[in-house]
Each structure stands twice: as C-alpha cells, then as structure tokens.
C-alpha positions in Angstrom: 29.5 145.6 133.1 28.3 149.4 133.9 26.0 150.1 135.9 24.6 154.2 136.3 22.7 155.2 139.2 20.7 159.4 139.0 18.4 160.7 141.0 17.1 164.3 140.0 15.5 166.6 137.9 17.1 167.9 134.8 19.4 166.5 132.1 22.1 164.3 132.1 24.5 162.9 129.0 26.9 160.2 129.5 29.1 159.1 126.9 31.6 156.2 126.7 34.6 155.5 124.2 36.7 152.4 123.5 39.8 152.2 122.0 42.2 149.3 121.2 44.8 149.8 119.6 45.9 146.5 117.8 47.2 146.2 114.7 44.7 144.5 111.7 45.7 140.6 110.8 47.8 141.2 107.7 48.9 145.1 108.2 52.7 145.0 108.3 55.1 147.5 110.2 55.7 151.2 108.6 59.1 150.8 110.4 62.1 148.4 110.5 63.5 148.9 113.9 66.8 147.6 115.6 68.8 148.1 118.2 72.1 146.8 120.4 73.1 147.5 123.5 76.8 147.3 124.3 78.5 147.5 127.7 81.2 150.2 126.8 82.7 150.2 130.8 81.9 150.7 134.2 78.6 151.8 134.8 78.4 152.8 130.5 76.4 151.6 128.2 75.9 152.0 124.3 71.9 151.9 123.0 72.6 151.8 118.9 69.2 151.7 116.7 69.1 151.5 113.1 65.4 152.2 111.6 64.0 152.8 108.2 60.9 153.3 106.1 58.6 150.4 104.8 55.8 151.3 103.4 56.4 151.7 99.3 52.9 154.0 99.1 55.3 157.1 100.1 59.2 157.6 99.9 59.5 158.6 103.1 57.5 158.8 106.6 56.7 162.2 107.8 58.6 164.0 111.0 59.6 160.9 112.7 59.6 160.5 116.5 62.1 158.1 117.8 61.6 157.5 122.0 64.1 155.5 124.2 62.6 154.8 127.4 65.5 154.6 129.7 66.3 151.9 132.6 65.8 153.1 136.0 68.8 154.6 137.5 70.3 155.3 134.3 70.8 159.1 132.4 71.8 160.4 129.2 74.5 163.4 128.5 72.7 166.4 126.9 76.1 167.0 125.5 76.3 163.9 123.4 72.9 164.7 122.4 73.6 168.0 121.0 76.8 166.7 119.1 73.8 163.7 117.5 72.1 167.5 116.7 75.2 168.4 114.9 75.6 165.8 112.9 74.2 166.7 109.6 73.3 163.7 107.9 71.4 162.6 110.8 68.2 165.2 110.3 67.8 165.6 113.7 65.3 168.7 114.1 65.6 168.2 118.0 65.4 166.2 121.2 64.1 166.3 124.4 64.4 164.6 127.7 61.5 164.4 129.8 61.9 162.0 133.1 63.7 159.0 131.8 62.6 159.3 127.6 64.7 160.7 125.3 62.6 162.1 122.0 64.5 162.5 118.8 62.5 164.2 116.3 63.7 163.7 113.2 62.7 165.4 109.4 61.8 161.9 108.0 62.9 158.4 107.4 63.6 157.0 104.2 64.1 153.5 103.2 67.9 154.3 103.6 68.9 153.1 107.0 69.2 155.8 109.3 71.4 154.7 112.5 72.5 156.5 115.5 73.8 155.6 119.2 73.1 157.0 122.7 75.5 156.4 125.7 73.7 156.1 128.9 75.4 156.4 132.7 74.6 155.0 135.6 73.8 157.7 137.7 72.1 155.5 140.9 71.9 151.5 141.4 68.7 150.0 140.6 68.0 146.8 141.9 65.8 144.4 139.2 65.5 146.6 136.6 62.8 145.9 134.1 62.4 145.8 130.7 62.0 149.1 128.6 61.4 150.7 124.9 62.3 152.0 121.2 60.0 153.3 119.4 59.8 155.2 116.3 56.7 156.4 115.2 55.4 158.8 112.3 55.2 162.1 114.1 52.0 163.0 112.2 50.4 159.4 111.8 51.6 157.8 115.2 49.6 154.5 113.8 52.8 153.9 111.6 55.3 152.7 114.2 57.9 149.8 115.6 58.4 149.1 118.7 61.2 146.7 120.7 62.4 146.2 123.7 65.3 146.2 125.7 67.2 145.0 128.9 70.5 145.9 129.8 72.9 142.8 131.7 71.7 142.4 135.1 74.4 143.0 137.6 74.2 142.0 141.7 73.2 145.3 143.7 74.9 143.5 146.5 77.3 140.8 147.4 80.8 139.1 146.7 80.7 141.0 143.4 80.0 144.7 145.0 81.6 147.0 142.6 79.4 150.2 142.6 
C-alpha cells in the first residue's frame, strides 16, 4: 500500500520502480560453480572453487567477476593473492579486497574448468558465524551468474575445548 500526502502550489512528480530479480521457470545457470572448504591447521582454512561457462550461444562469458564473501573474523593474505595474479594460466586481470569480499576479475571463463584456492586466517574469534557466498558473475551481463554458499566447521568460542 502507498499512500502520498501534498499540500501546495506548484508541481510535483513521483516515480516508483520495482525490481525482482528472479530467475524465469526454465532459464538455466550461465555458470557451473563449486567450491570446498578444507581445514588446513589452526585457525587456516582452504576456500577451493572450480567454475566454468554454460551457455553454448558464446564460447566464453565476458570479464568475469568471481566474489567470496568472507566469514566474520576471518582475512585473506594480499600476498597469496598476488602469487593467484602470477599465475598465468589463471587470467586473473586483478583483485580487490573491500571489507570482508575478495573480487577476482578475470578475462573470461570458458567451458574449460577454471579452478583456484584462497587461504583464509583467523584473525579474531567470532562467535556463531553465519553463512556466506561465491559468486561468479559476467562482469558485463551480471544476469549470467552462480551463486553457493558456504560455512566453515563451527568451533566453541569458549569452554573445555578453549584453544584460541
């Protein structure tokens, strides 16, 4: 319901949008995406993901955006990241770490698997934590994307187990 009130002399314009974004019954992913996460050691984890193209109208996406949204209390070395920049057969144009995403940017995905791996640190405990994201999207064409989730394993903040 809306309801607009005006009192006055002169003109007024009032314009409303909606927008839902929700995929059409029968449109399928652009994007495969999957991911582990593996408990390397104290405090370390592993975020692997593994995406490629779908869609057989074009060989490839355009720039592709991958974003990992990470758990609270956790961080990621800018010094791994710029050895993923090295890596040559990756593409990676860039990344970028804004609060607690990392963006990959990377010159396209093909229907060739294209697989990489993040370590994250714990760099303050976090009671609870809550679910969070992948997603890889078409840089140009956000429209064409996957999305997952992720948890990590839920370890006592406090108690007989206290390791932190």
């Amino acid at each position: 319901q809306l309801c607009v009130r005006v009192r006055g002399e002169g003109s007024a314009l009032l314009q409303i949008s909606t927008r839902y974004n929700v995929r059409e019954q029968g449109e399928t992913s652009a994007f495969s995406l999957n991911h582990t996460v593996t408990h390397i050691k104290e405090k370390m984890y592993s975020i692997g993901i593994c995406t490629r193209w779908l869609r057989t109208q074009a060989p490839s996406s355009n720039m592709a955006l991958v974003t990992i949204k990470l758990p609270s209390g956790y961080v990621a070395s800018p010094d791994e990241l710029d050895a993923l920049k090295r890596n040559s057969g990756l593409q990676l144009e860039r990344w970028d770490i804004d609060g607690r995403q990392l963006f990959f940017y990377f010159e396209k995905v093909t229907a060739e698997a294209l697989c990489f791996a993040v370590s994250i640190d714990q760099d303050s405990v976090v009671d609870k934590k809550q679910p969070t994201f992948i997603r890889v999207q078409d840089y140009y064409e956000p429209q064409h994307e996957a999305t997952v989730e992720y948890t990590l394993v839920q370890r006592p903040v406090c108690g007989d187990n206290f390791t932190y």
